[in-house]
C-alpha positions as CSV (number, residue, x, y, z in Angstrom):
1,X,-10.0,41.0,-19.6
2,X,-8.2,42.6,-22.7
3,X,-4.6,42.8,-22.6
4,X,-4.3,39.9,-20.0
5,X,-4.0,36.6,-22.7
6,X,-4.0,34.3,-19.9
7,X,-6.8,35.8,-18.1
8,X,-8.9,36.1,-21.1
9,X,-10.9,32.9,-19.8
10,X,-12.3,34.5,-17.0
11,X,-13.9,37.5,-18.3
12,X,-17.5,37.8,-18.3
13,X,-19.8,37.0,-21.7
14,X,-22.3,39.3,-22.9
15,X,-25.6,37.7,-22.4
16,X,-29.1,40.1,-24.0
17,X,-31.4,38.0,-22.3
18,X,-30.3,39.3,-18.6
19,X,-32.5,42.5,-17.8
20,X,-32.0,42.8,-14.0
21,X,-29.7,43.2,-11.4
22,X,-31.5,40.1,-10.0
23,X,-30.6,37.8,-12.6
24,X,-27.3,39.1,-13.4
25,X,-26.0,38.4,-10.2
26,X,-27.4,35.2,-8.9
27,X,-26.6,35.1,-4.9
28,X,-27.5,34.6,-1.6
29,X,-31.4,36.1,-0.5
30,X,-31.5,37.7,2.6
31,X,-33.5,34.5,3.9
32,X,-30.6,32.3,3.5
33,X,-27.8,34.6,4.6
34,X,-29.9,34.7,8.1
35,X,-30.4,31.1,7.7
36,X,-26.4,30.8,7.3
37,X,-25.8,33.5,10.2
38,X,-27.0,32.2,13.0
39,X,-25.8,28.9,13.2
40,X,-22.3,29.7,12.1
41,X,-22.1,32.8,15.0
42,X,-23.3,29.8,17.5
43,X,-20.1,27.5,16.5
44,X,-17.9,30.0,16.2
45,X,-18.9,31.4,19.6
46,X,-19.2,27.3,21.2
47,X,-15.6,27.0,19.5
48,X,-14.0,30.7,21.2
49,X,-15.0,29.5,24.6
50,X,-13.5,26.2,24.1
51,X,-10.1,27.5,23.1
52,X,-10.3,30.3,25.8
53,X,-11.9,28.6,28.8
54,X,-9.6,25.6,30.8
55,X,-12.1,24.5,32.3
56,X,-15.0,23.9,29.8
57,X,-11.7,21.7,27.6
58,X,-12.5,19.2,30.2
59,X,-16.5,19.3,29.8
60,X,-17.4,16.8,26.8
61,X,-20.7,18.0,27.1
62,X,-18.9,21.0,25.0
63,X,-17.5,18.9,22.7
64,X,-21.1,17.5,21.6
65,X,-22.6,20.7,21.2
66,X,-19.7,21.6,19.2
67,X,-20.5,18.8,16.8
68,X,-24.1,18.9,17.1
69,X,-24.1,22.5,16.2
70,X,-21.3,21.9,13.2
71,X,-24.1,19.4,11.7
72,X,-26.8,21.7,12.3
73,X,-24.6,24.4,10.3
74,X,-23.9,21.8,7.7
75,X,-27.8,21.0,7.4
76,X,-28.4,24.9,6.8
77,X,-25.8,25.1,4.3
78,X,-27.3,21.6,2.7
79,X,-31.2,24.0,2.7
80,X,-29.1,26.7,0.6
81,X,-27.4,25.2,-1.8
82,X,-30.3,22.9,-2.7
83,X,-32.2,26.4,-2.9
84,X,-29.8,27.7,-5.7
85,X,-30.2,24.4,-7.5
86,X,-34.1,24.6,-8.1
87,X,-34.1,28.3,-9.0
């Protein structure tokens, strides 16, 4: 970033070897956002009713699909980021 000394760092380096778009910009497939979608809609969704419904506070059969899904969303986000390591 010229003009910005203490920004300098973060400016991008001219690389020849990079010929695509692809390459360039090294992110998420459309495989792994979906693989990252769904479970995080399903805790987000487990977690909304929790905080809006009185009655299901009380339910700890809530609570454990709240966890199991939070470890099913970890898992997923394990699958992707071991993804980007082999590429």
């Amino acid at each position: 970033m010229p003009g910005y000394p203490k920004f300098e760092k973060y400016a991008p380096q001219r690389t020849e070897n990079v010929d695509t778009l692809e390459k360039r910009f090294d992110g998420l497939t459309d495989t792994q956002v979906g693989l990252l979608a769904i479970p995080t809609i399903t805790v987000f969704t487990i977690a909304t009713l929790i905080l809006l419904s009185k009655d299901l506070r009380k339910s700890p059969a809530v609570y454990i699909s709240l966890f199991i899904s939070c470890v099913h969303l970890y898992h997923h986000y394990t699958l992707v980021r071991l993804q980007n390591k082999i590429k």
